[in-house]
Every structure is written in C-alpha cells, then in structure tokens.
C-alpha positions as CSV (number, residue, x, y, z in Angstrom):
1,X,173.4,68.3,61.6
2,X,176.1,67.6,64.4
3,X,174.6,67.9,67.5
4,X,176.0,67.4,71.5
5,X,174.2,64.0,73.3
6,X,172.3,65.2,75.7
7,X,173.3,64.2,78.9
8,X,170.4,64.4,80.9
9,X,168.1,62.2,79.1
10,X,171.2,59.8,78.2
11,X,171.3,59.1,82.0
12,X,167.4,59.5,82.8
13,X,167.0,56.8,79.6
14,X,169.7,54.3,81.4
15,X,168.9,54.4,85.0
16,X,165.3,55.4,85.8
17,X,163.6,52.1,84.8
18,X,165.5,50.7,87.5
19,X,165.5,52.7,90.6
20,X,162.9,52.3,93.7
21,X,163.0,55.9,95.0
22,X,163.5,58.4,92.1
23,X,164.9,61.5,93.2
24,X,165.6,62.7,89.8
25,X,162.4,63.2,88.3
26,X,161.5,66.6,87.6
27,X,157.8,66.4,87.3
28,X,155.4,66.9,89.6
29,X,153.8,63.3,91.3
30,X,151.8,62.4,88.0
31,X,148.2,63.1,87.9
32,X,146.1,60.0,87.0
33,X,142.9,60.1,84.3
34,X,140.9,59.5,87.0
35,X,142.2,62.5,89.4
36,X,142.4,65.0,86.5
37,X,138.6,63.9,85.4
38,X,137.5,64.5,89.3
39,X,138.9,68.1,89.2
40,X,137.4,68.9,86.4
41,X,133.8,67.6,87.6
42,X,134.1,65.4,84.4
43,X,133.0,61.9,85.5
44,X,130.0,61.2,84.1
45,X,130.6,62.7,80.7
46,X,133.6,61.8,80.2
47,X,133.5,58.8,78.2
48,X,130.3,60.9,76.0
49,X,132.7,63.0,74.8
50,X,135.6,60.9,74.1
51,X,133.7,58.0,72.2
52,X,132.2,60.1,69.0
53,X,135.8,61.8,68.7
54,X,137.6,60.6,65.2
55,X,141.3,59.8,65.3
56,X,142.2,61.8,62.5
57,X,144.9,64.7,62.6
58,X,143.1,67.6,65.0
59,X,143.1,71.4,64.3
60,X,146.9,71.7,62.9
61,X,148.1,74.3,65.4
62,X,146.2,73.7,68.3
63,X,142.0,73.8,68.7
64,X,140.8,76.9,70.1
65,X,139.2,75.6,72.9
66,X,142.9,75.0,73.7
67,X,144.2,77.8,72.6
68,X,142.3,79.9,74.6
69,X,142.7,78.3,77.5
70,X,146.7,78.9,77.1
71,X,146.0,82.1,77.0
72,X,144.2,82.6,80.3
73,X,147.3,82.0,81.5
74,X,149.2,84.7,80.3
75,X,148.5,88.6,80.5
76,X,148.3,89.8,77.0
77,X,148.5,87.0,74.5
78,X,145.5,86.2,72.0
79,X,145.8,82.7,69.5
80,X,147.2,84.6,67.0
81,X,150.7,84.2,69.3
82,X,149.9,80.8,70.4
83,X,150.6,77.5,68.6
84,X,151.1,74.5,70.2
85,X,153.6,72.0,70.2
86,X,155.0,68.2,71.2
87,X,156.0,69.2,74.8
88,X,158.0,71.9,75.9
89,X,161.2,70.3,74.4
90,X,159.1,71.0,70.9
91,X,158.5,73.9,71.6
92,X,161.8,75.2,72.5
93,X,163.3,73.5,69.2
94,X,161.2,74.8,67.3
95,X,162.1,78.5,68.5
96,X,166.0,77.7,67.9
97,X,165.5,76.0,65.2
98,X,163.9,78.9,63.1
99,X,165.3,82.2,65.2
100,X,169.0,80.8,64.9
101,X,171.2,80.7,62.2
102,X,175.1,80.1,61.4
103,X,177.2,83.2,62.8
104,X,175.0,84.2,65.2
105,X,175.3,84.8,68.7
106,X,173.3,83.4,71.3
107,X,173.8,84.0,75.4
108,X,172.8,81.2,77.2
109,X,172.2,81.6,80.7
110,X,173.8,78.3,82.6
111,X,173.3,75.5,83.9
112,X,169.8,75.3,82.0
113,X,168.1,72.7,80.3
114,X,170.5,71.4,77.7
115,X,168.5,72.4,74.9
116,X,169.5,76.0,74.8
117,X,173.0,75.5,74.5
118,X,173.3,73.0,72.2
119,X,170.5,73.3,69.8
120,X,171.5,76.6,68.7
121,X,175.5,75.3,68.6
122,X,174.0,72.8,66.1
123,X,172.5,75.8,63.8
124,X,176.3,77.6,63.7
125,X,175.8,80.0,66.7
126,X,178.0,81.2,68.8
127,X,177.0,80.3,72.1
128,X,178.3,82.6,74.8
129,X,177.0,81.1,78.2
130,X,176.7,83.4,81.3
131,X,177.1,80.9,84.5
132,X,174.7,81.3,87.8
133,X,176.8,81.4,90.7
134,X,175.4,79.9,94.3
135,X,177.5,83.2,95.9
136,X,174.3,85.1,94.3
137,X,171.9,83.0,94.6
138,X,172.0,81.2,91.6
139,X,170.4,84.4,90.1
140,X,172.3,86.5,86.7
141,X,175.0,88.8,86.8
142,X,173.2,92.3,84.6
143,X,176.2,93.4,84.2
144,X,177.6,90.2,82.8
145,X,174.5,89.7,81.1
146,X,175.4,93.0,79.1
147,X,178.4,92.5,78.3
148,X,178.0,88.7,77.2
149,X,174.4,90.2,75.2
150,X,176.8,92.6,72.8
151,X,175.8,91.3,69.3
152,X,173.3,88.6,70.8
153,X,170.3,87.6,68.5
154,X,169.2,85.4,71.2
155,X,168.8,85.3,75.2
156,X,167.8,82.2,76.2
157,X,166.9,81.1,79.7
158,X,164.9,79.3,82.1
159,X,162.5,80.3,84.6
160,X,162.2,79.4,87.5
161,X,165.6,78.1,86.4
162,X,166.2,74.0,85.8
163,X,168.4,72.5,88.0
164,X,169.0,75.5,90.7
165,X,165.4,76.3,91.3
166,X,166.3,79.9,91.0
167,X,163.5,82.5,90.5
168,X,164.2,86.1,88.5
169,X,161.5,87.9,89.7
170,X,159.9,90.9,87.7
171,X,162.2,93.4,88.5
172,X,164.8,90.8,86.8
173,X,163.1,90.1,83.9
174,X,162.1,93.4,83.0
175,X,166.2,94.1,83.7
176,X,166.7,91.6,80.8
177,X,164.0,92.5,78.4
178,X,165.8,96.1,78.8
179,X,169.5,94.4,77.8
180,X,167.8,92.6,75.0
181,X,166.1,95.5,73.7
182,X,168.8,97.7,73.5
183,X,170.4,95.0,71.2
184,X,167.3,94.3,69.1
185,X,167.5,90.5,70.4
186,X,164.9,87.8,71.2
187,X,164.4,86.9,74.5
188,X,163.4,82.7,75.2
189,X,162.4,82.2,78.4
190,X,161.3,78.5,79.0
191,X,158.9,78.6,81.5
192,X,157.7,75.1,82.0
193,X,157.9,75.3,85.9
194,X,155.7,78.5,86.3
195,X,152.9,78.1,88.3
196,X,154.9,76.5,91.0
197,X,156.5,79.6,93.1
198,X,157.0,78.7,96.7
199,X,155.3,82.0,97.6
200,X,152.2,83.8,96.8
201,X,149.9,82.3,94.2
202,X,152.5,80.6,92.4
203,X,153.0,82.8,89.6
204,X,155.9,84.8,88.2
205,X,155.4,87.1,85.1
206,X,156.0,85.5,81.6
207,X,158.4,86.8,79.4
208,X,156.2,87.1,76.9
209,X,154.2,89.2,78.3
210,X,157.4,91.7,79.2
211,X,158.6,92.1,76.5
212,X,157.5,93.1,72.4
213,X,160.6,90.2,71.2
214,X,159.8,88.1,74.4
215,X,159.5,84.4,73.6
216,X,157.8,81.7,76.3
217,X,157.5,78.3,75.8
218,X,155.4,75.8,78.5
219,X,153.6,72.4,78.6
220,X,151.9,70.2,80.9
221,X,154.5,68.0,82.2
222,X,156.1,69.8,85.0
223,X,153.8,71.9,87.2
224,X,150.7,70.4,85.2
225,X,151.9,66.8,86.6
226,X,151.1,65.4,82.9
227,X,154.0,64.4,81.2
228,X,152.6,61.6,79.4
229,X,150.1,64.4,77.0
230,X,153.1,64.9,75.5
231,X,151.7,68.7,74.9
232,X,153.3,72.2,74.7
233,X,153.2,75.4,73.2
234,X,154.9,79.0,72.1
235,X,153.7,82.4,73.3
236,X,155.3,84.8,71.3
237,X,155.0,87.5,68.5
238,X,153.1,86.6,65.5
239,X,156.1,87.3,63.7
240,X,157.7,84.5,65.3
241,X,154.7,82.2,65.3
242,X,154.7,82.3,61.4
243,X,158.6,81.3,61.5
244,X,158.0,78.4,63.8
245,X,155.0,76.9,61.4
246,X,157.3,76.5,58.6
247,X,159.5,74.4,60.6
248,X,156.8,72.6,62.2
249,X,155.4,71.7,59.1
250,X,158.2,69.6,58.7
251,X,158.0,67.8,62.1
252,X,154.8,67.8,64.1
253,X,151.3,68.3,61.7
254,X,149.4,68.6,64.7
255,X,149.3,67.2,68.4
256,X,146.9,64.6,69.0
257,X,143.8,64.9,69.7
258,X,143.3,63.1,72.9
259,X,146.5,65.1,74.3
260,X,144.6,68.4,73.1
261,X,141.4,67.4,74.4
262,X,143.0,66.6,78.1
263,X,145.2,69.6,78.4
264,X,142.3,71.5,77.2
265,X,140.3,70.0,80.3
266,X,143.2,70.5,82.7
267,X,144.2,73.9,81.8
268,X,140.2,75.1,82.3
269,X,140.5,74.0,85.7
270,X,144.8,75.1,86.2
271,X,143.4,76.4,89.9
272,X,142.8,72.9,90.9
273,X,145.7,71.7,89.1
274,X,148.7,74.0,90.2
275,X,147.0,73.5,93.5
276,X,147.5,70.4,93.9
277,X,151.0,71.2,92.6
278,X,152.1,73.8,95.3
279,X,150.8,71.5,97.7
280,X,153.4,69.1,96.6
281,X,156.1,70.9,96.0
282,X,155.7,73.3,99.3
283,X,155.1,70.1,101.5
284,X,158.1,68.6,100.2
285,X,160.9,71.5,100.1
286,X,160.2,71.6,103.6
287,X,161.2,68.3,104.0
288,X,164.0,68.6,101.9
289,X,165.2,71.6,103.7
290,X,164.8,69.8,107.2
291,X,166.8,67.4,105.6
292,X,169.9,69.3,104.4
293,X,169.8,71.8,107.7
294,X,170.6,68.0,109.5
295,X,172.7,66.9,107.4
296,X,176.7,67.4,107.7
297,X,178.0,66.1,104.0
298,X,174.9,68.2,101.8
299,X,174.4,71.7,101.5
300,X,172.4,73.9,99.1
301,X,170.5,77.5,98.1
302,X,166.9,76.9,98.9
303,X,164.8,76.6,95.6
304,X,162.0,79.6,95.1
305,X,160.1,77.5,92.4
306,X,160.2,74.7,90.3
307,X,160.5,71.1,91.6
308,X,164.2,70.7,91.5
309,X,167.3,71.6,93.5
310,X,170.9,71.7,92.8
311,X,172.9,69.9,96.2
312,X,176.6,70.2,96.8
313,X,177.9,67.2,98.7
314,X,181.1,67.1,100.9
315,X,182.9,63.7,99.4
316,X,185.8,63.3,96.9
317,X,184.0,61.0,94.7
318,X,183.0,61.5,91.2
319,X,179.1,62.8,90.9
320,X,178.4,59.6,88.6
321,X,180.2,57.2,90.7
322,X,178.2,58.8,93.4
323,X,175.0,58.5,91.7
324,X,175.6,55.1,90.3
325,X,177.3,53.7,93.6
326,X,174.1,55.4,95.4
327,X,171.2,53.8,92.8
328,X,173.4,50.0,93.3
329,X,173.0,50.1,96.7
330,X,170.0,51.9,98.1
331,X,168.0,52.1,94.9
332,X,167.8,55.8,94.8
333,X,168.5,58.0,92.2
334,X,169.7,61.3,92.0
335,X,171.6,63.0,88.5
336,X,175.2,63.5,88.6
337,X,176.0,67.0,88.2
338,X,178.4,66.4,85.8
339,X,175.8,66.0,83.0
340,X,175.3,69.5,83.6
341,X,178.8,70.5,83.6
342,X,178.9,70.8,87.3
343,X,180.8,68.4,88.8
344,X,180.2,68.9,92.7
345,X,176.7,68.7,92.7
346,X,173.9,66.3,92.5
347,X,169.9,67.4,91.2
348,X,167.6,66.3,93.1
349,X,164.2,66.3,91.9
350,X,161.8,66.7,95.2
351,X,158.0,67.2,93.8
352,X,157.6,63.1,94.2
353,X,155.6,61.5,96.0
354,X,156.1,62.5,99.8
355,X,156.5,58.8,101.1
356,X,159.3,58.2,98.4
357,X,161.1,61.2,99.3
358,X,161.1,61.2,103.0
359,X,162.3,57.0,102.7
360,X,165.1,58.2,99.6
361,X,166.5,60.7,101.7
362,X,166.5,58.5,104.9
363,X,168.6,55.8,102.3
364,X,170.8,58.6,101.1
365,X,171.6,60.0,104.4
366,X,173.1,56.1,105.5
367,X,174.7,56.3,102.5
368,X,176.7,59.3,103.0
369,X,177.2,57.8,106.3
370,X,178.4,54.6,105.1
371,X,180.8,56.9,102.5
372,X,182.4,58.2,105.5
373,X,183.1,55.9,107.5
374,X,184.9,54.1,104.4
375,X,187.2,56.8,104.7
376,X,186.0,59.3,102.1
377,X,187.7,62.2,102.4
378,X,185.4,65.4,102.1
379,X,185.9,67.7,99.5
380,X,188.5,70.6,100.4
C-alpha cells in the first residue's frame, strides 16, 4: 500500500525537539499524573489500585468501566457502538481502512487532518475534497457539499475543524447528515477537539448522535490534555463497530491497561478536565486575538473551538522558510501552511502554556519586524 507522507508529523517529528516556545502543538498544556490524580480525589488510593493490576493484555475492546464512561459523553450511544482504539489517529484508520474500498468516492472536507484525505487515496478512492474558504468563515459550502457528495460512500470531516478552528454548529451538521442520507453515505466526523467550544459549556453535538450512518471518533489528547495515554475510540453503528474489529484484530489487540485505567479516571471526572481546558484555551485566544488586532503583517478568522488557528501573514517568503528562519532565530515554532496545502498561512497552536505564548508571540512579533525592515516585500 502506496501512501502520501504526512506532512504534519514529518515536520512536528523534525523540529519540535528543538524549539523553546512551541506554537505548534495542538494539545491542550499536558495534564501531569499528579494533577489528573487531584481532580479525580484519587491521592491516597491511587497507588492501591494500580499495584495488584497484572500487565497482561486488558478487556480486548475497551473495559466497561471505560466504555461507559465514553458514553456519558455522547447522547444516545450504549458499548455496543463503542470500541476503543490507539488514539484518535487509530481510530480514524480504522474507519477508512474498513468503510473504504478501491472505486469509491470519498468527500473530504479541507484542510483537515491529513488522515482523511490520504488514507482513503491509499484504499483506491476517489477523493473529492471540498475546500473551506476564510470569505465564509472557514465553514462548508451545502451546496458544494451536494454536488461534491453525488456518488459519495464517505463524508469525512473535522469538528471543530483542525487547523481553522472552525465550528459547524447543529444546524450544520444536521445539514450534512441530510446530504449524506440522501446518498446512503457514512458520515466521519473526527471530533477530538470537542469539549473545547469557546462559548457555552463547551460542547457541540456529535455526529454520531445525528445521524443513523454517523461515525465519531475522539481520544484524550487534545481537549483531555493527555496525549501520552495514547487512547481513543469509535462511536458509531454496530454495523460499523463489527467492520472495524476485523481490522483491528490485525493491528491493536487491546489498549493498555494503564492507558484504560487513566482515561477511565479522567473521563469520570471530564467536568474537571474540559474545565481546566476552556480555561486554557479561552484565556489564551484572547491573547492571541489581542495579539493579531496589534499586529500589522498577521491577520486571521477567530477560532470558535479547538486549540488551533490558521494565520495569514503579510510577507513574500515561503511558509517553511518562514517557519524554519523563525524556529533558527527566536526558537519558536509555528507549521508552515504548506504542509497543509496552504501556502500563505501558518497554524498556530495556542492552548500552551500562557507564559510560553504570551513570550512566543512577543519573539514572533520582532521577528516580523526584523523581516521588514530587511526589505520584505508584503504579499500583494
């Protein structure tokens, strides 16, 4: 199987180990053992429960404990339409891996997390993608959408959307669910930023929960701050859930049982979590936004979720000189948009911690500065 690199994780992989203000990082600030143990009211038994616990293989598609605790998350779904996975970026293979076949068509809605354009390219599908424009708000096109969707086995999406920050609200999503249906087609809606709307209690509806062929996939890294639990899971149809097993029999056995037993603990107390979370995130856009309304070179559309932001800069120069110019002399790190097929734009990933983003942008800023007094010309 012929598959595209992925740029993303080809640039995270070279230059993140180096830089002293990461402004690419798309999870939240990292929880530590000892924060997520506090939350929880865990201290004192912590270590009780951890030290009879056999490293063997745990429950094969997730324990229930877990399982149920995914599924306070959602509206309708029970653990017959929940397995769980290695991450979100399991999870999302998984679906395109046993939903997509050679001559099918899948719309992808761009730019997204690279993923869902190029797994399903790898299986023989046509991939038809249907751009976000920043004239509308980084928000689809219905119309588009249902022209693109003719034929389409699969619609596959993020939301809130990585890099833009985009939200489709329920209106929206119910909009799609009604283009899918009327083409029979799956919906996949990776949803591993919800919990983190810049509004209200943080929450948009899932997919799955829209729609009888809707398809959402989530973990802990991003608005659960827990990357390293390496954890994630499928909400979907039953029918689909026996279709993933048969690949993940061939790749995953079961997650580990530490990684269950600490996204069990976290997910029973998501409240205290995700709170933390909007905290972050909320405190920081601001300061983001400060940020861009001062400065001349940088503009944006304001995220509505997620932890990441998509900034159009005012320089002729290359997004990865940029970025790698930028890292060299400042030590902070943005991603070119050209991994994402936008050249133009930087991602910025802002759920940090506040001290490094508030000293990164100050670096950037004399940067930019620095760019144009050397003459840069800005972009026509």
């Amino acid at each position: 199987m012929k598959i595209r690199e992925f740029g993303v994780e080809i640039w995270m992989n070279a230059y993140e180990n180096d830089a002293k203000f990461n402004l690419a990082e798309t999870c939240v600030d990292s929880i530590t053992v000892a924060e997520l143990l506090s939350m929880a009211g865990r201290n004192d038994t912590a270590l009780a429960e951890l030290l009879p616990m056999r490293l063997g293989y745990g429950a094969i598609e997730g324990s229930d404990r877990l399982k149920d605790a995914i599924c306070r998350l959602y509206e309708w779904q029970k653990r017959e339409n929940v397995i769980v996975t290695h991450g979100t970026i399991g999870a999302n293979h998984l679906v395109h891996a046993a939903l997509v076949e050679p001559g099918d068509t899948v719309v992808s809605i761009v730019p997204t997390y690279q993923q869902h354009t190029s797994i399903p390219e790898s299986c023989g599908a046509k991939v038809r993608p249907l751009w976000l424009k920043p004239e509308n708000g980084f928000l689809p096109d219905l119309a588009e959408l249902a022209e693109l969707a003719r034929g389409a086995k699969l619609i596959a999406l993020t939301n809130p959307n990585n890099p833009t920050g985009s939200l489709i609200d329920r209106a929206g999503l119910e909009a799609i669910a009604a283009i899918a249906r009327a083409e029979g087609a799956w919906v996949l809606c990776d949803e591993v930023y919800r919990g983190i709307d810049q509004e209200g209690d943080g929450f948009t509806p899932a997919m799955c929960d829209l729609y009888e062929k809707g398809i959402s996939t989530c973990g802990m890294s991003k608005a659960f701050s827990l990357a390293g639990l390496r954890l994630g899971w499928i909400a979907a149809p039953e029918e689909v859930i026996r279709a993933v097993f048969i690949h993940r029999d061939y790749t995953t056995i079961s997650v580990g049982r530490l990684d269950d037993h600490f996204s069990a603990l976290a997910l029973e107390n998501s409240e205290r979590v995700l709170e933390r979370s909007r905290r972050i995130t909320r405190t920081n856009l601001k300061i983001l936004d400060d940020w861009i309304a001062a400065e001349p070179r940088i503009s944006y559309v304001k995220p509505r979720s997620g932890t990441t932001a998509l900034l159009r800069y005012d320089l002729d120069m290359p997004s990865a000189d940029l970025c790698r110019t930028l890292q060299a002399e400042t030590g902070v790190m943005l991603l070119p948009g050209s991994v994402l097929d936008m050249e133009g734009w930087l991602r910025i990933g802002y759920a940090c911690d506040t001290e490094v983003l508030r000293q990164g942008l100050a670096l950037f800023s004399r940067f930019l500065a620095r760019q144009a007094g050397a003459g840069r010309s800005p972009v026509p």
